[in-house]
N, C-alpha and C positions, 0 to 999 in steps of 0.2 A: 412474336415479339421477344427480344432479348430478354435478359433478366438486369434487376436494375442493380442486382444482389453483388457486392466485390469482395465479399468473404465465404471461407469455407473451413474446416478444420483444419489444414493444410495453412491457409493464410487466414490469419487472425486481425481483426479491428484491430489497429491505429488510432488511437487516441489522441485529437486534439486538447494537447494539455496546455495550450497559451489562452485557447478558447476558453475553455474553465476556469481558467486562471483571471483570465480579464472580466470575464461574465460572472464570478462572484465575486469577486475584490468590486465590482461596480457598485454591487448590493451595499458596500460598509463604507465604501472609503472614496475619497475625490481625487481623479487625475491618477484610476489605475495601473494604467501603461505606463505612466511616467513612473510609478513604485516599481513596478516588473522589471524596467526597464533599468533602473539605481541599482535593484536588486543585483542583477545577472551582470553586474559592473563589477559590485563588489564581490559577487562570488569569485567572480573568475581570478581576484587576489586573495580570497581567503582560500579558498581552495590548494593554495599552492604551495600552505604548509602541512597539508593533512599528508600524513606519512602513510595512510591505507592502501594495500595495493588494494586497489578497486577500478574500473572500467573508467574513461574519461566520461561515458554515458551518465553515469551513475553520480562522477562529482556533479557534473551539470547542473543535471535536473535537482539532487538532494541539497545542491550546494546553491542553489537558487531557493529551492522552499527556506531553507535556515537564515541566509539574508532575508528573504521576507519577513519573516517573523520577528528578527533582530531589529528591524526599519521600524516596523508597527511598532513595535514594542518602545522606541523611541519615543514616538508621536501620542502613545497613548499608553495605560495604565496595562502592562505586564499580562494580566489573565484575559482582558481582554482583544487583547493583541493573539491569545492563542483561542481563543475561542472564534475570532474571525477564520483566523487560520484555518482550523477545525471544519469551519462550515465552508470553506471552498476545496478545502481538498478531500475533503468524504466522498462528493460524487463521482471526484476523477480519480482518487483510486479506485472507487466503485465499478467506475468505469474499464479499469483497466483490469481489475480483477477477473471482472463478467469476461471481459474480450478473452482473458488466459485460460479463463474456463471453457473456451466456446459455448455461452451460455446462450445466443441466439443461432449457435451453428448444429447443434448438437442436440440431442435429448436429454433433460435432464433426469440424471438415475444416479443412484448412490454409485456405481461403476466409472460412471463417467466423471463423476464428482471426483472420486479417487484417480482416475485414469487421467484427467487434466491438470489436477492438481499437481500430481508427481511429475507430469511434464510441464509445469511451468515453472518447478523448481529447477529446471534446465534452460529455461527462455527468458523466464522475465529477471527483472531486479532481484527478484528471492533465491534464484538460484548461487548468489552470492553468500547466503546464510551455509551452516552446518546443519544438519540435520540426521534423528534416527527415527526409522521406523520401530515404534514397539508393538505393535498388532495390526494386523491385516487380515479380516474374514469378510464374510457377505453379510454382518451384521454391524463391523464395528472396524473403524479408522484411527488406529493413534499415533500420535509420531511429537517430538520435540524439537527444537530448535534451541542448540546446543551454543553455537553463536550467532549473535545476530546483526549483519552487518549495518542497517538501518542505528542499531540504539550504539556502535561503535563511532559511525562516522556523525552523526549528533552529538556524540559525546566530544568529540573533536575540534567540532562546529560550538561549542558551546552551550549546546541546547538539547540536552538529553530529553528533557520530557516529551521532543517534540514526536517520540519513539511510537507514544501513546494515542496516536494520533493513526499510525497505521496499522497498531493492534486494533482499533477501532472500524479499520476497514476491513480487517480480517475478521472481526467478529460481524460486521453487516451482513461480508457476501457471504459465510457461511451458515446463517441461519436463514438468510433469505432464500438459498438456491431450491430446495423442497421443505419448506416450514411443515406442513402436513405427516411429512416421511422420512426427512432426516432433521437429524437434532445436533446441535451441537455445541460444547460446552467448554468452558474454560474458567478455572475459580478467579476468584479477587485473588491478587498475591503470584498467581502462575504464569507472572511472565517477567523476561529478565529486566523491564525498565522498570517494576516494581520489586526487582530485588530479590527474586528467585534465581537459581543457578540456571533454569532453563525456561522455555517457553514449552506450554503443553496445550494440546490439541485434541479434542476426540470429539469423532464425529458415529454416530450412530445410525442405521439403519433400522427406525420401528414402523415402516407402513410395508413392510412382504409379508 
């Protein structure tokens, strides 16, 4: 019998992100599609004065979540317009996070963790950030993000805070990926949509 399996570390999960999109906006709001749908109208003119060299990929999809939230934010009271927001796109970047990590293709180990990570800062969306590595041992992961393309083109869009919303993802799947063995930590204040010069990172290895 075949396998039913269409990933491997080589080829990474695809993320249906309209799926997500449609299937929590269902959960808050009436006539989802037709919001996604107004949205991705309006992106594709607001988009067209962001001066960012950034990938068409990238306005797309970021320039569709900031219409989103712009639309809600219309229809209803500002914080909770971001807080919808929040609760539909946590699990698709969650989603897409895990897929970057091969976290079902892979084993999870603090190596791999490091090993995928660095290569999705070449594949995914995040590759478009700056970034330095300041430590690298078998105990301990640090690195910064020096700029951040995400809270640049938000800020463009109009909507910085919405920056906070994928530092949220990045703190999910890094605790989540061995909670038992690796730790990982980032203070209040240490990241640039809260007004530090940089985004800081460390990821720890205490279960060898």
């Amino acid at each position: 019998m075949s396998s039913i399996r269409k990933t491997d570390v080589s080829h990474i999960a695809k993320v249906a992100a309209p799926m997500y999109l449609i299937g929590g906006l269902k959960g808050y709001i009436k006539h989802p599609i037709f919001m996604i749908i107004k949205s991705a109208i309006d992106s594709k003119k607001a988009v067209r004065k962001i001066q960012l060299d950034v990938p068409n990929d990238f306005k797309k999809s970021y320039g569709l979540v900031s219409c989103l939230y712009i639309n809600l934010a219309k229809r209803m009271p500002k914080k909770q317009a971001f807080e919808i927001l929040r609760a539909v796109l946590l699990p698709l970047g969650i989603a897409t996070m895990q897929a970057n990590f091969r976290e079902a293709e892979a084993e999870r180990s603090f190596d791999n963790l490091v090993r995928y990570q660095q290569l999705a800062k070449e594949e995914g969306a995040t590759r478009l950030n700056k970034v330095r590595i300041d430590h690298l041992s078998n105990d301990k992961y640090s690195y910064a993000v020096t700029r951040c393309m995400f809270y640049d083109f938000f800020s463009e869009m109009g909507v910085p805070e919405l920056t906070s919303i994928m530092c949220s993802i990045d703190n999910a799947v890094f605790s989540s990926y061995l909670p038992n063995q690796i730790r990982f930590y980032r203070g209040v204040g240490n990241t640039i949509c809260e007004g530090a010069a940089e985004c800081e990172f460390l990821v720890e290895n205490v279960g060898r």
